[in-house]
Structures are given as C-alpha cells and as structure tokens.
C-alpha positions as CSV (number, residue, x, y, z in Angstrom):
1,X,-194.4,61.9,-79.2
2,X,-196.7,63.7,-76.5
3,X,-199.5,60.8,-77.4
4,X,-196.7,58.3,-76.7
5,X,-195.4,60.0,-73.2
6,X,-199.2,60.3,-72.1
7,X,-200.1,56.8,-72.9
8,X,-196.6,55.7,-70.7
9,X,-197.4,57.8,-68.0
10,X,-201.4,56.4,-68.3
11,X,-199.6,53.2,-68.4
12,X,-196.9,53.1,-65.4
13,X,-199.1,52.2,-62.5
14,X,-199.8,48.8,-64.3
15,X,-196.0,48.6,-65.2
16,X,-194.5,49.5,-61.9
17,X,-196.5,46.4,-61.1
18,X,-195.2,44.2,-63.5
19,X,-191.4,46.0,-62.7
20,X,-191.8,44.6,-59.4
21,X,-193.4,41.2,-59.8
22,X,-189.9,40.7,-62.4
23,X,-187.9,41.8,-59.6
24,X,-189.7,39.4,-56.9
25,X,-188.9,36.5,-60.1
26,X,-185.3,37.5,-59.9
27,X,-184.7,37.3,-56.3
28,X,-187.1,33.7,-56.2
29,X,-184.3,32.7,-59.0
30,X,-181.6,33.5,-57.0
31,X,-182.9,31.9,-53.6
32,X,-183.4,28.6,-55.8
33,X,-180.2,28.6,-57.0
34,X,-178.8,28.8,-54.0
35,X,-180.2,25.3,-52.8
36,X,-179.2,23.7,-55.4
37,X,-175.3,24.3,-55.7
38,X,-175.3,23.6,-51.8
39,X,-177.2,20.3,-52.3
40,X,-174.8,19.3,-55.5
41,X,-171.3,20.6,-53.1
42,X,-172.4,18.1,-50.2
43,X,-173.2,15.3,-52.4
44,X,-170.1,15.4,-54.1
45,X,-168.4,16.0,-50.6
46,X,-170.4,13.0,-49.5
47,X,-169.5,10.7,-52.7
48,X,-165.8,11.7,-52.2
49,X,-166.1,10.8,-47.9
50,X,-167.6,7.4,-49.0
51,X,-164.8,6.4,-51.4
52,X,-162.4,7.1,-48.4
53,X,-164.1,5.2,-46.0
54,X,-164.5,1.9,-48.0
55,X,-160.3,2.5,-49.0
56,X,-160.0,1.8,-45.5
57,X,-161.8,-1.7,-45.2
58,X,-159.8,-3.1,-48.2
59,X,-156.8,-5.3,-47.7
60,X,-153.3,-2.8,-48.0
61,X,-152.1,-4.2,-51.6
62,X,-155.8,-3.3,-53.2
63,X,-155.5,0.1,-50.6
64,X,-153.0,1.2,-52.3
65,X,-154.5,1.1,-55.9
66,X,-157.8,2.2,-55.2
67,X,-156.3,5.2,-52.7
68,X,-154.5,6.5,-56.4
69,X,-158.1,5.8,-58.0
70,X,-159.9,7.9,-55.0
71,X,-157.0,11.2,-55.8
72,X,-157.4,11.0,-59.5
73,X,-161.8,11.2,-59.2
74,X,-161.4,13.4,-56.5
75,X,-159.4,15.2,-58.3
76,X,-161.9,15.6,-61.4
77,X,-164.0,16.4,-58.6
78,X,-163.0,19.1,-57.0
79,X,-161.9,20.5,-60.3
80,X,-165.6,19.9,-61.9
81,X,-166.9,21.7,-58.7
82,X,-164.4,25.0,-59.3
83,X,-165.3,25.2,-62.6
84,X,-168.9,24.8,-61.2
85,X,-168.7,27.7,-59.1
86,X,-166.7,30.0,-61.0
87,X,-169.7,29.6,-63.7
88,X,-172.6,30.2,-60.7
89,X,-171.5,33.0,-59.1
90,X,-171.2,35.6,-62.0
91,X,-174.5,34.3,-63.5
92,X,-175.9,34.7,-59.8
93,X,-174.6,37.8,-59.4
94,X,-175.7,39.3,-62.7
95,X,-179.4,37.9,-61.8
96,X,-178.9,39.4,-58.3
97,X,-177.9,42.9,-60.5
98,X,-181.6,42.6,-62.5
99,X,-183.6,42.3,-59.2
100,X,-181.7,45.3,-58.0
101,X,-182.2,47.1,-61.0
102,X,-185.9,46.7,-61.4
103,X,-186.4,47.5,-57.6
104,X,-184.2,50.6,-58.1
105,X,-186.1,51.7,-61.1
106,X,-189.9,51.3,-59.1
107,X,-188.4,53.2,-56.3
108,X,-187.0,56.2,-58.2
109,X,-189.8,56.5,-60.7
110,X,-192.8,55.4,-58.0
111,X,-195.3,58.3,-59.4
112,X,-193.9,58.1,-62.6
113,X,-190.6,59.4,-64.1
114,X,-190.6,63.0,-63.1
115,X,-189.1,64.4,-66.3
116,X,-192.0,63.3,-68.4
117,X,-194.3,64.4,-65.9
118,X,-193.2,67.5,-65.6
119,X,-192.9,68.0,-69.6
120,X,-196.6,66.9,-69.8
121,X,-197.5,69.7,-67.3
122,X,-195.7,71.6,-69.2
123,X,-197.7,70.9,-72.8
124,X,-201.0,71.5,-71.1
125,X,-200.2,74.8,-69.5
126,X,-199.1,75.5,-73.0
127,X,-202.0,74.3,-74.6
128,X,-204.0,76.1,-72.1
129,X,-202.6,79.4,-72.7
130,X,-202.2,79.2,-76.4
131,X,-206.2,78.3,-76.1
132,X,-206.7,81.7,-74.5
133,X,-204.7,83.6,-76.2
134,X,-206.4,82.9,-79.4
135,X,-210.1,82.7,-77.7
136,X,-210.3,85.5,-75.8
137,X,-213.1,86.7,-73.3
C-alpha cells in the first residue's frame, strides 16, 4: 500500500497534466456543441420561413391546402426540435459537470492530495526513528 501511495504521488505531476488536458477536451466539446444545435435551430427556422413564403405566391384554393401541409411539418418540427433540446442540454450539462470536476480536482490537489502526503511524511519519520532506535550511536 505505501509502494502504491508513493508511486501516485511520484506520478501526480504527469497526471495533474493529463487531468487538465481532459478538462480543456470537455470544455472544446461543449463549445462545439454549441454551434451546432444553433446552426441545426436556424436551418429549421429557415426551412419553416421558406415554406411560408412560397404559401403566399400560390393561387388561394392550393393556399389553403398547402397552409394545412406547412402546420402539420411545422408542427413535426418544432416538436423534433423540443425533443432535440430536451436531449442536448442535460448531456451538455453533464459534459459541462466533468470539465468542472477535473478542474476542481487539479486545483484542490495541485501539490498532490495532502492526506497522502502527509501520511507518507508520516511513514518516513517513522522509519527514521525506528532506524535509530534500533541503530544506536
């Protein structure tokens, strides 16, 4: 068990590195995310503004058919885009969570977690002085 907490505390300076580059990958997933629902809400606002615009150029007895047409798609839609969203924003927020939790862990634990640092202290004062005790001068 001591061979193991050395070898993590020998180890952390490499993996608060790591910890943070995973945390910079989180937030660079988020941030892309982001784009891309905004791009696929205005293109679907944009499809949906077309469709109204061309109802207006047709003669009133085709209006008429192709205005109940236009409600049912947009419709589908907006309820494709709802479902879209209620879907994104927990899995955003939960990748949102990770980044915070790895930053959070490099900031509290930035020398190392103090608990096995201050056991390992510990270990070698007691090594020291059960050295002396049965070597003595």
């Amino acid at each position: 068990m001591i061979k193991r907490l050395r070898k993590e505390q020998l180890w952390w300076p490499v993996s608060r590195w790591i910890v943070i580059f995973n945390g910079f990958l989180w937030v660079g997933l988020c941030w892309a995310l982001v784009p891309f629902a905004i791009h696929h809400y205005h293109e679907t606002s944009r499809i949906i503004d077309t469709y109204i615009s061309m109802i207006g150029k047709l003669p009133s007895d085709q209006n008429n058919k192709r205005l109940v047409e236009l409600m049912i798609d947009t419709q589908h839609a907006w309820r494709d885009e709802v479902l879209e969203l209620v879907i994104f924003i927990p899995v955003w927020f939960i990748m949102a969570m990770f980044a915070l939790k790895h930053f959070a862990i490099v900031l509290v634990h930035w020398r190392g977690h103090a608990d096995r640092v201050l056991l390992l202290k510990l270990i070698d004062a007691q090594q020291i002085r059960v050295a002396n005790d049965t070597h003595p001068p």
